[in-house]
C-alpha positions in Angstrom: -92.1 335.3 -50.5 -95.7 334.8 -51.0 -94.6 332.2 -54.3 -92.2 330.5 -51.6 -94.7 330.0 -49.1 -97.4 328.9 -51.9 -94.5 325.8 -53.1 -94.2 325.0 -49.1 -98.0 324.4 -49.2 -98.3 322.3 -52.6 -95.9 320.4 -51.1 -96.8 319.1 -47.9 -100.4 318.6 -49.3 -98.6 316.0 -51.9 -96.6 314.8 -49.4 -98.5 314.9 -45.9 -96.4 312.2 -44.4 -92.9 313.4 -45.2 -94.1 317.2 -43.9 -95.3 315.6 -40.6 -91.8 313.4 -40.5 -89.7 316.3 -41.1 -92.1 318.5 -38.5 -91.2 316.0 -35.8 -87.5 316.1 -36.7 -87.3 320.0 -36.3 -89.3 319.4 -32.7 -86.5 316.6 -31.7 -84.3 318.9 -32.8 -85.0 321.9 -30.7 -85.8 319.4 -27.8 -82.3 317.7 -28.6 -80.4 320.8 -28.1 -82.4 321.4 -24.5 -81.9 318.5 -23.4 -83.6 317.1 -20.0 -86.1 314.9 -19.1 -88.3 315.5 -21.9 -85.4 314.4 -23.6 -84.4 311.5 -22.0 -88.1 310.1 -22.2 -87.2 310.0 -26.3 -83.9 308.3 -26.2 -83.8 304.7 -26.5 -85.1 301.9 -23.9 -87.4 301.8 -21.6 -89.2 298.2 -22.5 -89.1 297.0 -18.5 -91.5 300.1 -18.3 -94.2 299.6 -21.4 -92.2 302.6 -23.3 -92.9 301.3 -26.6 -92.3 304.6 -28.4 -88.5 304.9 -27.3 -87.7 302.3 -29.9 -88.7 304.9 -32.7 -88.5 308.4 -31.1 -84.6 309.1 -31.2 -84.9 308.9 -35.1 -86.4 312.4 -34.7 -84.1 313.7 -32.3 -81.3 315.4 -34.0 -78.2 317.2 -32.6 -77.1 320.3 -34.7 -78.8 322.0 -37.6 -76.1 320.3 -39.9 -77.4 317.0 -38.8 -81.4 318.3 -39.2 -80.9 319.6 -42.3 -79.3 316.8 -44.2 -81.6 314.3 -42.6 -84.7 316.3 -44.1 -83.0 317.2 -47.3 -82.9 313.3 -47.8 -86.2 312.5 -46.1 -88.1 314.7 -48.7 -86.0 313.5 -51.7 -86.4 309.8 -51.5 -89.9 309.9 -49.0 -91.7 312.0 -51.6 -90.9 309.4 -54.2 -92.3 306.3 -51.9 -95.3 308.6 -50.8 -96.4 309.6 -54.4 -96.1 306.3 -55.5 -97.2 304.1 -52.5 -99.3 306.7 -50.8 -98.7 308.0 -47.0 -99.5 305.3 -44.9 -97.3 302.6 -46.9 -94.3 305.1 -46.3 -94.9 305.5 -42.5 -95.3 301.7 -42.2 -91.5 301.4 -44.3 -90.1 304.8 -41.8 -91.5 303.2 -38.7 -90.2 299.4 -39.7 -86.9 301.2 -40.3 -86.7 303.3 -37.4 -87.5 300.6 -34.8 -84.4 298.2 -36.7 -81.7 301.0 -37.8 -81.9 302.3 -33.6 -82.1 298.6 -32.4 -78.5 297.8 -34.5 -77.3 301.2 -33.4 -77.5 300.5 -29.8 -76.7 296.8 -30.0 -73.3 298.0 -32.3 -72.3 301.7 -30.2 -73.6 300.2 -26.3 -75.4 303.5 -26.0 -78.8 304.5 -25.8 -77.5 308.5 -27.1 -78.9 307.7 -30.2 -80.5 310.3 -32.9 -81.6 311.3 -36.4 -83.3 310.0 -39.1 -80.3 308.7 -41.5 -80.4 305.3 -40.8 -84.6 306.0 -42.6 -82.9 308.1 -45.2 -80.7 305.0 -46.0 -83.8 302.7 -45.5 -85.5 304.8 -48.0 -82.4 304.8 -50.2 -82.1 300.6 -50.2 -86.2 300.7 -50.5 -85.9 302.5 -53.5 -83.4 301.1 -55.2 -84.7 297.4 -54.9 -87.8 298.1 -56.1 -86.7 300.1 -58.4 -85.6 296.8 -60.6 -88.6 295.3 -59.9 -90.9 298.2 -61.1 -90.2 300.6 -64.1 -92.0 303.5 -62.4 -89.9 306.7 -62.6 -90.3 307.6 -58.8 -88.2 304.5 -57.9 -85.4 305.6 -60.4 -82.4 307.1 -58.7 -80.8 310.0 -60.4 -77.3 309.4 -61.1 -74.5 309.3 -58.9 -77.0 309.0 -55.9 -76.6 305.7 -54.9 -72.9 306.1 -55.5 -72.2 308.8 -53.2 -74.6 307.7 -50.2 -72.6 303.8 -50.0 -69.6 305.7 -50.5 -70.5 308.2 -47.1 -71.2 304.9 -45.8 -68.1 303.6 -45.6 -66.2 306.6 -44.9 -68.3 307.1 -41.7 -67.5 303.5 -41.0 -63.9 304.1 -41.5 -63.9 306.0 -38.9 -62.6 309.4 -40.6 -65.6 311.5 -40.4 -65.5 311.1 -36.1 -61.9 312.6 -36.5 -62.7 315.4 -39.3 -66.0 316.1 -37.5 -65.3 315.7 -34.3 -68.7 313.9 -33.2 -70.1 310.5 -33.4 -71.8 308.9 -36.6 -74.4 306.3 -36.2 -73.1 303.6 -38.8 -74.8 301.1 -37.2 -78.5 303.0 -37.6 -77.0 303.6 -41.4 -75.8 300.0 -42.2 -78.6 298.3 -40.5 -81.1 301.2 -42.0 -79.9 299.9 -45.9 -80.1 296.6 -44.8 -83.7 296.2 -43.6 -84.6 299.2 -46.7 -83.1 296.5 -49.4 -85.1 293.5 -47.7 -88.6 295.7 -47.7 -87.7 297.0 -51.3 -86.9 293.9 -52.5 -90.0 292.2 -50.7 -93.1 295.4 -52.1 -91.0 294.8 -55.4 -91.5 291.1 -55.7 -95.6 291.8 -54.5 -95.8 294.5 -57.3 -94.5 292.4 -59.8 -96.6 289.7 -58.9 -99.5 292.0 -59.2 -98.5 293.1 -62.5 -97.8 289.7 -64.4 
């Protein structure tokens, strides 16, 4: 237990940011299955009122442990790699950037402002990565195999329509194709300022 414990430290000093993203994802969680007005004040909206932070908070609310514990699974396997590479602030710039676009298509594709979770940042991260990844041979930014593969393949079975049937719930595919799509335009922009700096 003690070893456990020691790892769960070394971590989250190496990755500060991704430890504090997946902290706030466990507090969404638990305030997700509440509910209320605590709640309410973290869903989407709320511009007419100067609620600035309601265009980024529902990526931490998360509904179910199944949904928490994929979305931080993923969070610390590609966030790590940006955060080791890039350092903490340049992933919380690409997590925020990503948050504020993946709920914004959400809501603009589903009409509702129930929106949570953090997979349309884990497929933010996932584009991110793999852009730059051609751009810089650095072996953070190098997917294992079959990764990318199986996370465009999710996509499109969510946005078939199957998993709302097998699961029973909603998926966000909006937050998940609009996620990739803004993570491939930041990779492919830090890539093309990387290689610049390296020629």
């Amino acid at each position: 237990f003690m070893k456990q414990r020691f790892q769960w430290r070394t971590a989250a000093k190496r990755n500060p940011a991704v430890s504090i993203l997946a902290v706030a994802s466990i507090l969404g969680a638990g305030i997700a299955s509440v509910g209320g007005p605590l709640m309410n004040s973290l869903l989407f909206g709320g511009l007419q009122q100067g609620e600035f932070w309601r265009l980024l908070t529902p990526i931490f609310l998360h509904f179910g442990l199944a949904h928490l514990a994929f979305n931080v699974l993923w969070l610390a396997i590609l966030g790590s790699r940006i955060e080791q590479l890039s350092g903490s602030v340049h992933l919380l710039m690409v997590v925020v950037v990503s948050g504020v676009f993946s709920n914004m298509i959400q809501v603009g594709w589903g009409g509702s402002a129930m929106v949570g979770g953090m997979s349309g940042v884990v497929y933010a991260l996932l584009g991110y990565i793999w852009v730059k990844g051609r751009f810089v041979p650095e072996p953070a930014l190098q997917l294992p195999p079959g990764v990318l593969g199986f996370m465009l393949i999710w996509l499109l079975v969510g946005m078939s329509g199957v998993l709302e049937v097998i699961l029973g719930v909603g998926i966000a595919n909006g937050a998940h194709f609009g996620g990739f799509a803004i993570g491939l335009l930041l990779g492919l922009v830090f890539g093309l300022l990387s290689a610049a700096k390296r020629s």
